[in-house]
TIBAKOL-125105 format. One record per residue: residue in one letter; x negated, y, z of N, C-alpha, C in turn. Coordinates in steps of 0.1 Angstrom, whole numbers, plus 5000, padded with zeros to 4 digits. Each point is the difference from the previous one (the first is absolute). Layout:
AXYZXYZXYZ/...
! end
This chain:
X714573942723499249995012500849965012/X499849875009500350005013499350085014/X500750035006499550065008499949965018/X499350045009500249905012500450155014/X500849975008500150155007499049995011/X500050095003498750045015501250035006/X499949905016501050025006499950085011/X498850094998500050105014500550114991/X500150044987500850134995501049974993/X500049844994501350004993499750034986/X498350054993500050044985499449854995/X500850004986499549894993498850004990/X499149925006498850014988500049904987/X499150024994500149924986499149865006/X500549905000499049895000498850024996/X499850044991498550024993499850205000/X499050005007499350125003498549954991/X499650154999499150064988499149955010/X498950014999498149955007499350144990/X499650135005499650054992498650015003/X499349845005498450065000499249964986/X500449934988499849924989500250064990/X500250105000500250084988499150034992/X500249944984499049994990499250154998/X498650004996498850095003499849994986/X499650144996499550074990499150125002/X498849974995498850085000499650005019/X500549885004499750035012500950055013/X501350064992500950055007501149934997/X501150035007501049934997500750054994/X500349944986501550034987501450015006/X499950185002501050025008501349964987/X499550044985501349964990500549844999/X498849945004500649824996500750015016/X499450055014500749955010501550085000/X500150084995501450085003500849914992/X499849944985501149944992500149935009/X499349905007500749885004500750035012/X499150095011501250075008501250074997/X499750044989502050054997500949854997/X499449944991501249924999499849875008/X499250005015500449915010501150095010/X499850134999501450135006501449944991/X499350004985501649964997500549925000/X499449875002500149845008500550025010/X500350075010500350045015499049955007/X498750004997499149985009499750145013/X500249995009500150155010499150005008/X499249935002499150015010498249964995/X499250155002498950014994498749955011/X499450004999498849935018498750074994/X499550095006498450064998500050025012/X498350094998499250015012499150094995/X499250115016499950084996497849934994/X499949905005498649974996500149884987/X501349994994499949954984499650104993/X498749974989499650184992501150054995/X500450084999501050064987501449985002/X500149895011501449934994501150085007/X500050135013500750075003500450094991/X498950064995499950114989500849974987/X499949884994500249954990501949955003/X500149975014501650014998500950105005/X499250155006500650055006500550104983/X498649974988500050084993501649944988/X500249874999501249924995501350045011/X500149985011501350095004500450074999/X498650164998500950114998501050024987/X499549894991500750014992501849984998/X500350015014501449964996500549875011/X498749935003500449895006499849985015/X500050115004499950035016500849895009/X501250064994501650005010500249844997/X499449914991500349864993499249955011/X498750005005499249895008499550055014/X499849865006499950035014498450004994/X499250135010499049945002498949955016/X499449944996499149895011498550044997/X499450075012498750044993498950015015/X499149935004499249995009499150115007/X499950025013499150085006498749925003/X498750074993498949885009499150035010/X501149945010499850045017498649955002/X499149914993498749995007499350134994/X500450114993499450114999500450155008/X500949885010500750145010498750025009/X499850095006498850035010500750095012/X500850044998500550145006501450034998/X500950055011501250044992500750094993/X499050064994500350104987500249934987/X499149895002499849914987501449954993/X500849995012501149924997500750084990/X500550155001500450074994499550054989/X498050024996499750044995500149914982/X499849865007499949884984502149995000/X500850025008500749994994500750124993/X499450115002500350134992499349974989/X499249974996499249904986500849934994/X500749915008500649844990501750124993/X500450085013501250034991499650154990/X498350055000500050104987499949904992/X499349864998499649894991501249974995/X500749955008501849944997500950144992/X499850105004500750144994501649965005/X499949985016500850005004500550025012/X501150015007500150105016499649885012/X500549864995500249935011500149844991/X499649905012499749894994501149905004/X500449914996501049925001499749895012/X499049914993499149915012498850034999/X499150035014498950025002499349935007/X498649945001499549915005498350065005/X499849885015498949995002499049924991/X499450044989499249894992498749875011/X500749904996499749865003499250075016/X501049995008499950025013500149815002/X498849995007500149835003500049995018/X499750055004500050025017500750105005/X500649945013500750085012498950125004/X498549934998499350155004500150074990/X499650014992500250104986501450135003/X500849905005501550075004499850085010/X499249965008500050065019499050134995/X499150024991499050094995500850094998/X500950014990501250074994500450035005/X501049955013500550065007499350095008/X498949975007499150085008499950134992/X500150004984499750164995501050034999/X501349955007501150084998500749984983/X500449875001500649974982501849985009/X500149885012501550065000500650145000/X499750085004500350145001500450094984/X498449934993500250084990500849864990/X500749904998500449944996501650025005/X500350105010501650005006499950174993/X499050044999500050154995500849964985/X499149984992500349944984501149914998/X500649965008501349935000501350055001/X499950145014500750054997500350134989/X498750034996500250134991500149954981/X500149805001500849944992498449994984/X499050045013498950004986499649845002/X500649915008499649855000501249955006/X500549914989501749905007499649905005/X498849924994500049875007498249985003/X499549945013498750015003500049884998/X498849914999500149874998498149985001/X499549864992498749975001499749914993/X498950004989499749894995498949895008/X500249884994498749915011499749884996/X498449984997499549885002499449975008/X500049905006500049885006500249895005/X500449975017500449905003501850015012/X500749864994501050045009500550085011/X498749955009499950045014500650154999/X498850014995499450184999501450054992/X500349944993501250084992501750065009/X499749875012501349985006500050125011/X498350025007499650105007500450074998/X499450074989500550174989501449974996/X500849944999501450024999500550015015/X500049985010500050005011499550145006/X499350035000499050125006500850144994/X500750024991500850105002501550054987/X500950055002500950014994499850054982/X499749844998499450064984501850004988/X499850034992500950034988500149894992/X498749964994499849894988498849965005/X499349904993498849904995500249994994/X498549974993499649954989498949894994/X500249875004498949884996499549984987/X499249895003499349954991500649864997/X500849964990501049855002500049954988/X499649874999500649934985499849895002/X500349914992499949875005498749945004/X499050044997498749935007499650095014/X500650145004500250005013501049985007/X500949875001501350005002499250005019/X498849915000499849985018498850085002/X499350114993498950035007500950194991/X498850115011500250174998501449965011/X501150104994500950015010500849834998/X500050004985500549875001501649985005/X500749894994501850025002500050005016/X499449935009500350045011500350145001/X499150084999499950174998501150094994/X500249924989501450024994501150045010/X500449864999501349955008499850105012/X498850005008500250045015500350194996/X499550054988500450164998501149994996/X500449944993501649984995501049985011/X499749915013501149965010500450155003/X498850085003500050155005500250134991/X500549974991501150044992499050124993/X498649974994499050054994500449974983/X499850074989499949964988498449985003/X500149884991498349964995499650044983/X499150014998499450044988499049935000/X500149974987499449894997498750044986/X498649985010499050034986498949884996/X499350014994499349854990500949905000/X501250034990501149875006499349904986/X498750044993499649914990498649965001/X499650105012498649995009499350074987/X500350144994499050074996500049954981/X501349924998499749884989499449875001/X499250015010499549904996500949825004/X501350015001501149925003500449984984/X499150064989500850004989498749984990/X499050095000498749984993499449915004/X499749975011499049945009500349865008/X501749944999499749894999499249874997/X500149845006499049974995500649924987/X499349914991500749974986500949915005/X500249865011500449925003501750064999/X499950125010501150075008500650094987/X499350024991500650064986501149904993/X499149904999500849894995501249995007/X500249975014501149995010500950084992/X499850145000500650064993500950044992/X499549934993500149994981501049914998/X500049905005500849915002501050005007/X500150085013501249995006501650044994/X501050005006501050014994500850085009/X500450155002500450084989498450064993/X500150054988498750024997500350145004/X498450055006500350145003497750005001/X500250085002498350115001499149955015/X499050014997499849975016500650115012/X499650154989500650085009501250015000/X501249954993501150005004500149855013/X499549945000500249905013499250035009/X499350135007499750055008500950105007/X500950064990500750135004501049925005/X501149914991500649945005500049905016/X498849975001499649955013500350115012/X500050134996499850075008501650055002/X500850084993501150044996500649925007/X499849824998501149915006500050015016/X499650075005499450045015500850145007/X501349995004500650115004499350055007/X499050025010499050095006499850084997/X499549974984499350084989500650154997/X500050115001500550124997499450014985/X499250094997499349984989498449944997/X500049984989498749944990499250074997/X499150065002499050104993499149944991/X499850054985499649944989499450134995/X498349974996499250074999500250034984/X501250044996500049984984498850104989/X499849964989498950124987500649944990/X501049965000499849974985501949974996/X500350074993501849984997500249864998/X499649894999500749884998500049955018/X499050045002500249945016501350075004/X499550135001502050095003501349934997/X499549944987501549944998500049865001/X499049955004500249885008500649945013/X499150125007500449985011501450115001/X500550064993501550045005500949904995/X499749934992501049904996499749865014/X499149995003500149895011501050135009/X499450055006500850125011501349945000/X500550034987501650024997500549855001/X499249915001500949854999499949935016/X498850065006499449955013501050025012/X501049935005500150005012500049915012/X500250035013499249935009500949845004/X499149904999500649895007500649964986/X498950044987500749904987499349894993/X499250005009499349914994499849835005/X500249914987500449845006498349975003/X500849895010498749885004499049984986/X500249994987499749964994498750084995/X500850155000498650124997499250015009/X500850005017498750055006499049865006/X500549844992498949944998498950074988/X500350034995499050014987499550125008/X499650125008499150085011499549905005/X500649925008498949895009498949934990/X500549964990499149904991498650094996/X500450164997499450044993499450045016/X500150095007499450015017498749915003/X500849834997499149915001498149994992/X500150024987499850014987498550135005/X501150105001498450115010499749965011/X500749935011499249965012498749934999/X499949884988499349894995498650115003/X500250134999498650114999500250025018/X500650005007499649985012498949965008/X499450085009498749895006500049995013/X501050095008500750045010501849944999/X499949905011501749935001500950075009/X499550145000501250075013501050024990/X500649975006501950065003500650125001/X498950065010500850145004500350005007/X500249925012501249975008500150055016/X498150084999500150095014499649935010/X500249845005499949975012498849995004/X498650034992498850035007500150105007/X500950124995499750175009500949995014/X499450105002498950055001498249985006/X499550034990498950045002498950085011/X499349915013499950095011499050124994/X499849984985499050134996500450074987/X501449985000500550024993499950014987/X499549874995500449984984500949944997/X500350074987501650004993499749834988/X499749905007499849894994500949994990/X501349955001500549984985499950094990/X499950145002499350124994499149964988/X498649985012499049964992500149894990/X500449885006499749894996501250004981/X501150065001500850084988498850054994/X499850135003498750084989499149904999/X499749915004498649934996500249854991/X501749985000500749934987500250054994/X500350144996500350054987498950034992/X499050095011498749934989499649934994/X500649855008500049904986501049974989/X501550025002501150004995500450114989/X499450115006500350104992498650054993/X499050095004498650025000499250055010/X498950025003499250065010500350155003/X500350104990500050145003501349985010/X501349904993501150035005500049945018/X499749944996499449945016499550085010/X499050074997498850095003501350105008/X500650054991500750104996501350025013/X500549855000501150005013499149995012/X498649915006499350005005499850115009/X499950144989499150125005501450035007/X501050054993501550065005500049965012/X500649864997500849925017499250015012/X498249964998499050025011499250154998/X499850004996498850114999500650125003/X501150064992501350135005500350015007/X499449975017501150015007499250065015/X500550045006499650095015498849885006/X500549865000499049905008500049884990/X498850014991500249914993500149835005/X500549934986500749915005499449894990/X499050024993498849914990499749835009/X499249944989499949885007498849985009/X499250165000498449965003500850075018/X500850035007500549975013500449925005/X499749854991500249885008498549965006/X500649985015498949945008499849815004/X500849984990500349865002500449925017/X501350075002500249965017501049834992/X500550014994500749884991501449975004/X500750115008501450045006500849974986/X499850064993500650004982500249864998/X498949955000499949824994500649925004/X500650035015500949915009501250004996/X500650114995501650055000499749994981/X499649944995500150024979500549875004/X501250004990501049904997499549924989/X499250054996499349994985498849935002/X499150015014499249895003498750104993/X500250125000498650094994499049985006/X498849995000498850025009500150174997/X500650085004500250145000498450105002/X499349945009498950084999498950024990/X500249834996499049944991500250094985/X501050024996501350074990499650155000/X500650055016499550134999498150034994/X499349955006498450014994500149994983/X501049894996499550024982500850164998/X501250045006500550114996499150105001/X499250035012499250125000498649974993/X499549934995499249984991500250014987/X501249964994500650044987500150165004/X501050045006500650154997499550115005/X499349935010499150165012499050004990/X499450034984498850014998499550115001/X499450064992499450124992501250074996/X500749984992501150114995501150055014/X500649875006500250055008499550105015/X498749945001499250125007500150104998/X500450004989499350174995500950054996/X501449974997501550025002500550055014/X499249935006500750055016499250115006/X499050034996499150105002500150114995/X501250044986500350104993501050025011/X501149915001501449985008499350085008/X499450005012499650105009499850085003/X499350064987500150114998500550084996/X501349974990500950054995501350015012/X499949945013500850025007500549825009/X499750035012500749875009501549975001/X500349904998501249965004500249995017/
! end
């Protein structure tokens, strides 16, 4: 196993970190005996760094129940608070006295705001007093590193790294979001500032590997070194010194040892012109499902009503690139989650956007197919539970 250091403490992580929200289900629950085998011997891989959350079903429970076994003192762990279910500041202490009886442990390694996407989200938190109790648990050593996971858009990403003395991040990055979510800008700009990044859907959920289209399969198949699709995803990423670790949703022991064997050969700045044409070819290959030509590239924003245009206009291509739930799915997160939403039905068509697109978008005209596709019925009524269950 290679490993990459976090240069605010100096510990070295495993390139490849566990993803424990995928963990294969039996009768409905999760097979704590098939998920422990493969977690022991990705431990004896040197894989050290585990990633849950306390709203994945089971999957605290299910690894706090595999550490006590012995493997405590071997992995860091990374495990989410979900601050849109903070209300009050008792909450703060109350779910995370939960995640460490769940974890069967005193204190957490890296701890996170789950997909905190806005500066307001943050300013809420603080108003209930989370720096305070975040300098409390820091020094009494029950939390080493505070950090935040996040989807969305650059902007917003650069804000929240900005907005206060965070530990780590953790994006959404692979080669089909190299320019939209935080995107390598995002990267690079947490990395100058001496942040480890973590890195999750670096295969977009699989579907960079199942869900290809046939054309881009072929690309594939043929190219030369022969390797997996998912091995020329991970590799894309690995080759990226930014990159701290990989998070890989593994269930099944061949994946384990697949991806520790890329781990172990992957390091950064190895890869020739020649492979990371064959990404572009194959990039090209899914774009062809494109119906939206943005870039990514931000110079419509801001938004005087603040929508998160390249946001949308991303979720409303992957619907077609990837499928409709998954689309749906980043749609609701990036806009809908957030203190002031940021959907496409708050464009008032002033046409400020359309002037500054490099890309020559009719931007408003774009935004209307997006909130017609994605604002429907499911999401209505998605954002209507959201509410209830608690405001960002």
């Amino acid at each position: 196993m290679l490993y990459r250091e976090n240069p605010r403490n100096h510990q070295y992580l495993s390139g490849l970190g566990y993803g424990c929200l995928r963990f294969s289900k039996k009768g409905g629950a999760i097979d704590q005996k098939k998920a422990e085998a493969e977690m022991k011997f990705a431990v004896e891989q040197g894989v050290n760094y585990f990633d849950t959350a306390y709203t994945y079903p089971g999957s605290e429970v299910c690894l706090g129940t595999f550490l006590a076994k012995g493997y405590r003192d071997k992995v860091k762990i990374a495990t989410k608070l979900p601050h849109y279910y903070v209300k009050a500041p008792e909450d703060l202490e109350r779910y995370f006295v939960e995640q460490l009886r769940r974890l069967k442990t005193d204190h957490v390694e890296y701890y996170l705001m789950h997909m905190l996407n806005d500066v307001a989200a943050l300013e809420r938190l603080k108003g209930l007093g989370l720096e305070d109790w975040i300098a409390e648990k820091k020094a009494s050593g029950a939390i080493e590193n505070i950090g935040f996971s996040f989807h969305g858009g650059t902007e917003n990403f650069i804000r929240i790294i900005d907005a206060y003395e965070w530990d780590f991040c953790q994006i959404q990055y692979n080669y089909m979001d190299e320019h939209s979510q935080a995107g390598r800008r995002g990267l690079q700009y947490a990395s100058a500032k001496g942040l480890p990044v973590i890195i999750m859907e670096p295969l977009r959920g699989g579907r960079l590997v199942q869900g290809l289209p046939v054309t881009a399969k072929k690309l594939i198949a043929r190219a030369n070194p022969k390797r997996s699709p998912a091995e020329w995803g991970l590799r894309w990423l690995w080759n990226q010194p930014e990159v701290t670790v990989i998070l890989s949703g593994m269930n099944d022991l061949s994946q384990v040892k697949e991806n520790v064997r890329i781990a172990s050969e992957s390091t950064p700045n190895s890869m020739g012109k020649g492979e990371l044409a064959v990404i572009e070819r194959v990039k090209a290959e899914i774009n062809k499902y494109v119906k939206i030509p943005c870039t990514g590239c931000g110079y419509c924003m801001p938004c005087p009503k603040g929508v998160d245009i390249p946001v949308c206009f991303q979720a409303y291509n992957t619907s077609y690139t990837d499928n409709f739930i998954s689309g749906l799915k980043a749609y609701f997160m990036c806009n809908a989650l957030r203190t002031n939403p940021s959907g496409a039905s708050n464009c008032v068509r002033c046409g400020k956007c359309e002037k500054r697109c490099p890309q020559k978008i009719s931007v408003p005209k774009e935004l209307g197919r997006v909130r017609r596709r994605m604002e429907g019925p499911i999401y209505k009524i998605a954002r209507k539970i959201a509410g209830k269950v608690g405001k960002y």
